[in-house]
BASE-885095 format. One line per field, with one value per residue: x, y, z of N, C-alpha, C, O in turn; residue number from 1. Coordinates in steps of 0.001 Angstrom, whole numbers. Example, Ala and Ser with C-alpha at 12.3 -4.5 7.8 and 13.67 -1.06 7.14 Angstrom:
! BASE-885095
n.u <- (13190,12850) $
n.v <- (-5690,-2250) $
n.w <- (7800,7080) $
ca.u <- (12300,13670) $
ca.v <- (-4500,-1060) $
ca.w <- (7800,7140) $
c.u <- (13200,12900) $
c.v <- (-3300,30) $
c.w <- (7800,7870) $
o.u <- (14236,13409) $
o.v <- (-3319,1138) $
o.w <- (8465,8039) $
i <- (1,2) $
END
This chain:
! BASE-885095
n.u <- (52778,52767,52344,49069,46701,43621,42695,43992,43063,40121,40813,40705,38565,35642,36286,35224,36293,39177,38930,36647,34177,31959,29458,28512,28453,25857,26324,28243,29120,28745,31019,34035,35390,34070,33130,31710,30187,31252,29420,26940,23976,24194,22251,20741,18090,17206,14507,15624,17523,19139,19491,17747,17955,21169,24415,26717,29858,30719,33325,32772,33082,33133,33658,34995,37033,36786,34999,32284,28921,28796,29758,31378,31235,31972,31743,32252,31106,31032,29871,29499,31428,30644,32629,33467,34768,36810,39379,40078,37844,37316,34881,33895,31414,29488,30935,32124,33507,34825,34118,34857,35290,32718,29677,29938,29957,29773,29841,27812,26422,24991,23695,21166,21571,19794,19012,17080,17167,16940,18569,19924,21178,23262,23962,26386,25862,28212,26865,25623,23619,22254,21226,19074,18140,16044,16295,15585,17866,18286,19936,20495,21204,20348,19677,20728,20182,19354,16985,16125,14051,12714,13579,14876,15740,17838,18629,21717,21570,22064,21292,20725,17477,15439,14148,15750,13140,12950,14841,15049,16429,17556,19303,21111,22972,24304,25860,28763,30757,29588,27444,23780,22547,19631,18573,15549,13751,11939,11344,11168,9142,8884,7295,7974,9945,12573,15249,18227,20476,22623,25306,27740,30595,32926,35965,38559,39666,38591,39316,41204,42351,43862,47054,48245,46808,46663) $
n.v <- (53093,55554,59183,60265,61609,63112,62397,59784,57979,58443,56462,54114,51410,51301,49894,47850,49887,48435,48843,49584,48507,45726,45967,48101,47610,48688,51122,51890,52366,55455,56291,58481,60881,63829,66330,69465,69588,71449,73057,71710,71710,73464,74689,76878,77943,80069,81505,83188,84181,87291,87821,85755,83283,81595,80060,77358,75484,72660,70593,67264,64538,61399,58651,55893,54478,51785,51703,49680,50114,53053,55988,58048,62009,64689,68211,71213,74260,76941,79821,80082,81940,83788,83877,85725,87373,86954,85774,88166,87082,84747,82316,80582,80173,80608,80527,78795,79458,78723,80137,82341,80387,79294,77578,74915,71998,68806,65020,62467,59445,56712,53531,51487,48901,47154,45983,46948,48285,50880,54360,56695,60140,62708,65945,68601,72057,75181,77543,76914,75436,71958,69333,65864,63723,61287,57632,55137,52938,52364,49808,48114,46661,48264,50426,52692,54561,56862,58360,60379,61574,64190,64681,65860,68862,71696,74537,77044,79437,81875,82289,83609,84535,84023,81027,77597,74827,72618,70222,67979,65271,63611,61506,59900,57805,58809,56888,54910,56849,59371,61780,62672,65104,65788,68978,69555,72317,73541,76498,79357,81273,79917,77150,73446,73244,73038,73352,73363,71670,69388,68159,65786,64787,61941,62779,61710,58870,56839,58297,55981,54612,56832,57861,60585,62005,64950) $
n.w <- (-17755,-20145,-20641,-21934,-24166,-25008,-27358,-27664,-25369,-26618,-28678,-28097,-27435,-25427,-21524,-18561,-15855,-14022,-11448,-10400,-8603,-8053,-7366,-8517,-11503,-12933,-13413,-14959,-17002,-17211,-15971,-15895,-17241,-18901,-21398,-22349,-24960,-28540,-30429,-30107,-28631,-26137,-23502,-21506,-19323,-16973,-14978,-12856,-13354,-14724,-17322,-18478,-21077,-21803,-22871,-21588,-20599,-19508,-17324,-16361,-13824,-13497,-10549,-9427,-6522,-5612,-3719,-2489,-3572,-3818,-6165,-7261,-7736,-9767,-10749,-12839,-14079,-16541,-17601,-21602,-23942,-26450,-29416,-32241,-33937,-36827,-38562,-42067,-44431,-43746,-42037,-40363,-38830,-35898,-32526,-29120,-26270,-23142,-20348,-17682,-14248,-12512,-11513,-9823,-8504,-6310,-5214,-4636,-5983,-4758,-4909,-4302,-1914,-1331,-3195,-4974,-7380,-7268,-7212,-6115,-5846,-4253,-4307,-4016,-3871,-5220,-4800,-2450,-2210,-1722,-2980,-2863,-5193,-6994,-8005,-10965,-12580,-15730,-17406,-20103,-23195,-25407,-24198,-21748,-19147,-16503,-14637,-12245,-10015,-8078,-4043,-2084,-638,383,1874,2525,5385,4416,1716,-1474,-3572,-6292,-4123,-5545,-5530,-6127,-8388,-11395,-12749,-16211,-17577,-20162,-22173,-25446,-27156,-27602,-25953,-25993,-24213,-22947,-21242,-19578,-17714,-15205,-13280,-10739,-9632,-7066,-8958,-11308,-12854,-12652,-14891,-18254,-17696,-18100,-21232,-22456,-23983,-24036,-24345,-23555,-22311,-21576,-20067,-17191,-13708,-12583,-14336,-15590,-16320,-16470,-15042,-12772) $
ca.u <- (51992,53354,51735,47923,46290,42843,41831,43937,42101,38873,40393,40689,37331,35059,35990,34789,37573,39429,38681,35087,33524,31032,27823,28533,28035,24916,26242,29465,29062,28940,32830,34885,35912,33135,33303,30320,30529,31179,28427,25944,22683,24486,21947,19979,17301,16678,13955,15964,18719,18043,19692,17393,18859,22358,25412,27937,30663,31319,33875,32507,33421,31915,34540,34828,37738,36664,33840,31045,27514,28856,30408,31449,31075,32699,31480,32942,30720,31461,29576,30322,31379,31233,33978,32666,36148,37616,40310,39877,37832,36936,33419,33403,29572,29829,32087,31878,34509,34717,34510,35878,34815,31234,28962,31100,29186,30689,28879,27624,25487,24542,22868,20161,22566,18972,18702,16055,17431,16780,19697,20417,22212,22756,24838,26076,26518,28930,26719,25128,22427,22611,20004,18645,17208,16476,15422,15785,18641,18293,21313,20253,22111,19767,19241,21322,19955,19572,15956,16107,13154,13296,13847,14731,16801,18549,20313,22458,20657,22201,21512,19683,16484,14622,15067,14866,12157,12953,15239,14652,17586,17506,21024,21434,23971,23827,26842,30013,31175,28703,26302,22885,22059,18470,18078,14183,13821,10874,11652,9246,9017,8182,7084,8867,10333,13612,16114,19619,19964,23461,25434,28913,31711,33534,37367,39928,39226,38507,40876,42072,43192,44168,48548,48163,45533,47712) $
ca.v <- (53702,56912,59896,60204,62662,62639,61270,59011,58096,58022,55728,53084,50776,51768,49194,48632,50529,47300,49166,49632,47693,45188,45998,49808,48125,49185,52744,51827,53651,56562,56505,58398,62359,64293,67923,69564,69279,72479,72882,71468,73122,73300,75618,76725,78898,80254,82353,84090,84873,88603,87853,84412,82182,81201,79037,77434,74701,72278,69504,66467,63457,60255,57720,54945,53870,50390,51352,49451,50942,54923,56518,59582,62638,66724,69057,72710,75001,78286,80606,80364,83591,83997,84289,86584,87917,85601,86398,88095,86116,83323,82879,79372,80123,80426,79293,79879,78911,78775,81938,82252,79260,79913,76472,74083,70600,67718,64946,61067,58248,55592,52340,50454,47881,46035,45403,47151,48981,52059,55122,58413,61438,63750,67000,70260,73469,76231,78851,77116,73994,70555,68470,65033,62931,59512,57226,53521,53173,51140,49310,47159,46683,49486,51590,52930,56006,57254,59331,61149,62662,65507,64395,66560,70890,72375,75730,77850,80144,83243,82320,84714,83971,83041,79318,76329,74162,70677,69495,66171,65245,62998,61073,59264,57684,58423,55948,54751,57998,60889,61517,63638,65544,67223,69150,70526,72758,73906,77549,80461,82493,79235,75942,72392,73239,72611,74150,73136,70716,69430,66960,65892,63503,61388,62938,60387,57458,56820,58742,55083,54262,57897,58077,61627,62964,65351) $
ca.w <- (-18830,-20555,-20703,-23025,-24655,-25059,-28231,-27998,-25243,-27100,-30034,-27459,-27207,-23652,-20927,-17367,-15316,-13065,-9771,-10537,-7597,-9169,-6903,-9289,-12612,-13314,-13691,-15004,-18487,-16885,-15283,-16736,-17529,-19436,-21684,-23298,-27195,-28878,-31637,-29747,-27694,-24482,-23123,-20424,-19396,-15171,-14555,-11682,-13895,-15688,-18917,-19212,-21920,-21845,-22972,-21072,-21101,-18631,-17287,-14977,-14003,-12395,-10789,-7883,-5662,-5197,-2610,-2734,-3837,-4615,-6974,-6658,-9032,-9513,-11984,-13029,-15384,-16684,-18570,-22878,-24362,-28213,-30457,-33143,-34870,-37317,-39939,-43309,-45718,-43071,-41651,-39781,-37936,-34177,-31757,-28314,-25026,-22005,-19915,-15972,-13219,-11701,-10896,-8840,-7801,-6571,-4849,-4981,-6638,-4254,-5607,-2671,-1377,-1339,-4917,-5693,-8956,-7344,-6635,-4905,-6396,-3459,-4422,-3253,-5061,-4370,-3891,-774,-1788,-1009,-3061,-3591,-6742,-6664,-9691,-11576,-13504,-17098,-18211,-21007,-24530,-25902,-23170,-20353,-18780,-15554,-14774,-11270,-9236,-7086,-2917,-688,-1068,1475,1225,3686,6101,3713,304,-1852,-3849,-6125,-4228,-6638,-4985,-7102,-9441,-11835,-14097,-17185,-18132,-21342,-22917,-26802,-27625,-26143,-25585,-25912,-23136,-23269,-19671,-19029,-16069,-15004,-12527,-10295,-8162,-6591,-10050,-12421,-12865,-12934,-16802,-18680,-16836,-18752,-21638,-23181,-25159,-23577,-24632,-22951,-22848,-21420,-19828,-15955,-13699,-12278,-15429,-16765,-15395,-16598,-14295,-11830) $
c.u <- (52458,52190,50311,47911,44479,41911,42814,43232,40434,39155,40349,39002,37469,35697,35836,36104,37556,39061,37247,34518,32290,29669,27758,28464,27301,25077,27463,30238,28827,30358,33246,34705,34642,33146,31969,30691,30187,30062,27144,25274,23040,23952,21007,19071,16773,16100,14469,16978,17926,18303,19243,18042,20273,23101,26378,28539,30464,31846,33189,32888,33326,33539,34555,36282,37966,35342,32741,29544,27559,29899,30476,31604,31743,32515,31913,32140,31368,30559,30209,30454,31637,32411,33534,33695,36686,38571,39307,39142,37367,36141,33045,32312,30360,30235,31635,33166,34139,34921,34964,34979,33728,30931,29858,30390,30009,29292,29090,26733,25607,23193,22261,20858,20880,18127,17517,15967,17291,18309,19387,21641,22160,23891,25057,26797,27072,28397,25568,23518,23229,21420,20233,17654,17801,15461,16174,17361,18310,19587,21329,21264,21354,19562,20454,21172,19768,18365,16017,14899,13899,12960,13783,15883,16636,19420,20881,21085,20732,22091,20482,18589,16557,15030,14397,14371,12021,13530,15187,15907,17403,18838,20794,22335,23473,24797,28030,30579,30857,27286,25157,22477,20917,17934,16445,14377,12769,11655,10757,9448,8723,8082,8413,9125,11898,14845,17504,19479,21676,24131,27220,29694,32843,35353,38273,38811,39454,40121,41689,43139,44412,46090,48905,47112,47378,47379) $
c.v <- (55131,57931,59812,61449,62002,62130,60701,57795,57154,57062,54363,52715,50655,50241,49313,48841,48904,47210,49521,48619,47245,45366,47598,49158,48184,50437,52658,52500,55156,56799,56751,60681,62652,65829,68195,69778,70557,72421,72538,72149,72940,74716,75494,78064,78906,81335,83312,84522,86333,88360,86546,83525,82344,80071,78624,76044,74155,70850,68956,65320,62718,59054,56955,54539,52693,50491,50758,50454,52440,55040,58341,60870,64517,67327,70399,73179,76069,78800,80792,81953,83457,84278,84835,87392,86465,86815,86784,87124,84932,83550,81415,78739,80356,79657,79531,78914,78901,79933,81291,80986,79822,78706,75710,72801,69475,67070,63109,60617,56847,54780,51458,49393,46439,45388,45760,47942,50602,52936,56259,58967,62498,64654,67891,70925,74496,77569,78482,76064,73161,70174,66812,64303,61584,58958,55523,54038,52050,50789,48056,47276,47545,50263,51688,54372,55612,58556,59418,61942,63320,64314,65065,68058,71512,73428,76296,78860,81811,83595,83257,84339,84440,81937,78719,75140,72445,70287,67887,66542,63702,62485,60068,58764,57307,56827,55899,55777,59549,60246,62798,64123,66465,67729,69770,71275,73631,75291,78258,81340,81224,77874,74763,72925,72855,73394,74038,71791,70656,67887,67103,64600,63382,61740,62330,59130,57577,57360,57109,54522,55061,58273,59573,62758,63002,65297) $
c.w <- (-19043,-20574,-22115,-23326,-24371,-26224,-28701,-26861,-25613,-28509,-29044,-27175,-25462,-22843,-19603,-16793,-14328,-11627,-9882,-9426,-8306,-8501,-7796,-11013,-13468,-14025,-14093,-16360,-18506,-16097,-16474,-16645,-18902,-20000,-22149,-24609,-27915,-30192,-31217,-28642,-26325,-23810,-21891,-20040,-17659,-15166,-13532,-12138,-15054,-16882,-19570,-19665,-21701,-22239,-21855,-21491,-19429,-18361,-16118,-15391,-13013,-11890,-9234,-7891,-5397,-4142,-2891,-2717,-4081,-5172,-6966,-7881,-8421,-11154,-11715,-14547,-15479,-18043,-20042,-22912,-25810,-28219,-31844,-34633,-35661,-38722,-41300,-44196,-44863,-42065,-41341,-39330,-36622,-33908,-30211,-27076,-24007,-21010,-18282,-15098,-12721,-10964,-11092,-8296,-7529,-5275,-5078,-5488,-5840,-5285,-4046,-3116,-1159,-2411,-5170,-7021,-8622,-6944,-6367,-5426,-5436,-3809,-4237,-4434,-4373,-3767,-2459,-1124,-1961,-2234,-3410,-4738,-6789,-7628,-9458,-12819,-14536,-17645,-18980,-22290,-25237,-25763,-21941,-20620,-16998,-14895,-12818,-10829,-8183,-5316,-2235,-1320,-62,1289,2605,4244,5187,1902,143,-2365,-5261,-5567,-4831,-5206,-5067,-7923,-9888,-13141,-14972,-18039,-18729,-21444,-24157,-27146,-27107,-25408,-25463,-24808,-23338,-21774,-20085,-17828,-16075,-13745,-12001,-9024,-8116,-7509,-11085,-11726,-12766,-14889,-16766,-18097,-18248,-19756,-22576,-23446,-24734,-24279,-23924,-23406,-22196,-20669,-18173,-15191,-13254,-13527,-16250,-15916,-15596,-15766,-13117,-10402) $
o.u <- (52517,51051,50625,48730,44132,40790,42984,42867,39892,38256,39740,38245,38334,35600,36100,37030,36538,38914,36876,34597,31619,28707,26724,28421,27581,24356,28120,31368,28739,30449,33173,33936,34388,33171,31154,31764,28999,30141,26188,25797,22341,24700,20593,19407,16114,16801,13755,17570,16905,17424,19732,18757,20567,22560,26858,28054,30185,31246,32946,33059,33390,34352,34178,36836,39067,34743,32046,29282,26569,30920,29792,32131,31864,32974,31982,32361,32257,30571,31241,29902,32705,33134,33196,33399,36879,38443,38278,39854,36970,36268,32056,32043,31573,30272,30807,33505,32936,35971,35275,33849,33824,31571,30545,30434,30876,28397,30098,25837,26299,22269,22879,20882,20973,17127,16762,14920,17477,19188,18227,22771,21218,24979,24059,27629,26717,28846,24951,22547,24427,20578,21217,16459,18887,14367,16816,17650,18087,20223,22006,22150,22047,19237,20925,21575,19958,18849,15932,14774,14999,12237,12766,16611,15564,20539,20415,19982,19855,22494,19661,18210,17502,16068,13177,15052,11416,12750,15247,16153,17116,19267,20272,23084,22744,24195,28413,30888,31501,26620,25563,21996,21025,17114,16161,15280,12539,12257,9710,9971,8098,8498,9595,8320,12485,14952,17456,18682,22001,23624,27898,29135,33631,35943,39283,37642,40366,41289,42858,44316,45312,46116,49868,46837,48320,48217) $
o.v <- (55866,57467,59313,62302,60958,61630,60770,56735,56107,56827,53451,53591,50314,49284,50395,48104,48307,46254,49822,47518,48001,44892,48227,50028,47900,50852,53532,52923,55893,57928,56141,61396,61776,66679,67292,70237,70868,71407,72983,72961,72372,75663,74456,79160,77994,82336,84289,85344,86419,88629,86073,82850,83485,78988,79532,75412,74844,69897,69613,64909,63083,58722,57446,54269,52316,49472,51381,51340,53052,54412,59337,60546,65145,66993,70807,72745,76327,78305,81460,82847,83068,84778,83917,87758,85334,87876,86199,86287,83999,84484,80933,77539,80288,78505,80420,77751,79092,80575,80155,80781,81022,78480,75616,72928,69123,67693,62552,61454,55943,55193,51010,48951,45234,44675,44902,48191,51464,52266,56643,58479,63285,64115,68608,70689,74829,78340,79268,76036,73230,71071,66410,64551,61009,59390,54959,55025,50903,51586,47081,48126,47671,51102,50700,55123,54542,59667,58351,63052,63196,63322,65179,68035,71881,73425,75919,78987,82674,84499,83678,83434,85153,81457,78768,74780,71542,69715,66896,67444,62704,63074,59147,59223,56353,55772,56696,55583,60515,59224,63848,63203,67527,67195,70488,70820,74595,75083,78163,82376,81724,77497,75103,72818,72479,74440,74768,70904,71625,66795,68103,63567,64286,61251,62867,58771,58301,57172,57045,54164,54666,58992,59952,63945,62265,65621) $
o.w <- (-18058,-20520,-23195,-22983,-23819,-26138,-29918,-27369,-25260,-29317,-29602,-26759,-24654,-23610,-19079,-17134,-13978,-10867,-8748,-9972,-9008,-9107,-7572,-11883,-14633,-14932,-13526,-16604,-19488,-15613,-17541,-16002,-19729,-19110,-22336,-25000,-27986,-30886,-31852,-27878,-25485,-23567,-21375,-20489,-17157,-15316,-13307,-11438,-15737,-17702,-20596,-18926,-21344,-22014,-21177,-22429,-18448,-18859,-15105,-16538,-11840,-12753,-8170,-8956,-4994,-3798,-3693,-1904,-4482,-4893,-6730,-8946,-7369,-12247,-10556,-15678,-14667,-19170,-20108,-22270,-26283,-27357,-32591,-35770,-35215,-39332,-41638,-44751,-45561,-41273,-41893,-39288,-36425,-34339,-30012,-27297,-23825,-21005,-17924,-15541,-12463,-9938,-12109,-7072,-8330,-4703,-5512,-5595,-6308,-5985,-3080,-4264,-926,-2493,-5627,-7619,-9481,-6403,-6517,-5460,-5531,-3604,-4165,-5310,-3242,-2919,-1739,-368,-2237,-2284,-4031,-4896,-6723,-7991,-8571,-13495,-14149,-18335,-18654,-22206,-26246,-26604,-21377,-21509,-16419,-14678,-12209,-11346,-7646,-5406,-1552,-2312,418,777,3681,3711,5222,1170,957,-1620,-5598,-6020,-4986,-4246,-4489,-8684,-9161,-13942,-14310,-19032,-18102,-20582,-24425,-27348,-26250,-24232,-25055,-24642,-23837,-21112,-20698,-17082,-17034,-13043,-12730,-7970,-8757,-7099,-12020,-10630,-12797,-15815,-15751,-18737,-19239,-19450,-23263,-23190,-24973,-24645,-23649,-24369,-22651,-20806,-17774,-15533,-13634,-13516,-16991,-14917,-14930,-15947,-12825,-9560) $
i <- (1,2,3,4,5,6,7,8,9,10,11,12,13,14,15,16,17,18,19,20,21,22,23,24,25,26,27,28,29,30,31,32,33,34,35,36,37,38,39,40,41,42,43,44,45,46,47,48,49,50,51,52,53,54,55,56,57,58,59,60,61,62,63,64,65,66,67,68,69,70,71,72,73,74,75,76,77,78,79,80,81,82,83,84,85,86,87,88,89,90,91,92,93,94,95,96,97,98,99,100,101,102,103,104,105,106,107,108,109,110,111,112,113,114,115,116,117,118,119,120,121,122,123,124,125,126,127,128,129,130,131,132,133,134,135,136,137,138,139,140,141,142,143,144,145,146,147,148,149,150,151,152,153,154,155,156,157,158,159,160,161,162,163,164,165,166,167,168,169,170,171,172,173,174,175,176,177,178,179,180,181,182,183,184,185,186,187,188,189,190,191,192,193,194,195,196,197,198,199,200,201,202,203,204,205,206,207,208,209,210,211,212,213,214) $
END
């Protein structure tokens, strides 16, 4: 297979990746390489941050080996930064990019090997938690999502504070290739509320498949 791009890519119709282990495909519309969609409300709001509201961008991506019951996942955000200058005479609306590497997650999705429909998202973050969220997954011909309660949060003995207390995440899929993520988030300065909320599309195709992943 020669080198891709990525839309071409996305003109190719979704299928399940060959190495997909079949007790994983429940969650199997979620494999695959993931960006956040420029234009859309990829935002977020942390009470422990001083400048509140914010944009950012970020790449993740969900993919299995062949192991039975996990799948394994790695995300990279980064803070947007406007783009505010445009040529003479041309006035597009906002844009915004990607600014330097910050939030770093990587991590798994176990499925109960005892068929009970339920799974486990346990993940660590770079600046020093661990958490779990565990939910039902729906994978019907109208529905496939993915709703997560809070479990269990663990941080290093030196992290700083506010600590978050609970996260619950909310994973969609709008259509073959765009996905909707809502994170909530409960720490000691607010309530369980909306923490992060964005709108990603699917940019190549599983790395087993992708002969261009380096």
């Amino acid at each position: 297979m020669g080198n891709t791009t990525s839309s071409d890519n996305l003109e190719k119709p979704w299928i399940i990746p060959t190495k997909l282990h079949p007790t994983l495909e429940p969650l199997a519309w979620l494999v695959g390489k993931w960006e956040t969609v420029s234009g859309t409300p990829n935002t977020g709001n942390c009470p422990s941050m001083k400048e509140g509201d914010f944009e950012y961008h970020e790449n993740m991506e969900f993919w299995n080996e062949g192991t039975p019951w996990i799948m394994e996942f790695h995300s990279q955000c980064s803070k947007a930064i406007s783009i505010l200058e445009y040529p003479e005479g041309v006035n597009p609306g906002p844009r915004v990019m990607a600014g330097a590497p910050g939030h770093v997650m990587g991590g798994y999705i176990k499925i109960d090997p005892k068929g009970s429909g339920k799974c486990a998202f346990f993940c660590c973050q770079n600046f020093g938690l661990v958490e779990i969220t565990e939910g039902d997954t729906r994978n019907s011909a109208e529905t496939k999502e993915l709703i997560l309660e809070p479990r269990a949060i663990a941080y290093t003995s030196f992290i700083g504070g506010p600590k978050v207390k609970a996260l619950r995440k909310e994973i969609r899929l709008i259509d073959e290739n765009n996905l909707a993520v809502d994170i909530f988030m409960d720490n000691e300065r607010a309530p369980m509320t909306l923490h992060v909320t964005a709108r990603y599309r699917r940019s190549r195709l599983p790395r087993q498949l992708d002969s261009h992943r380096k």
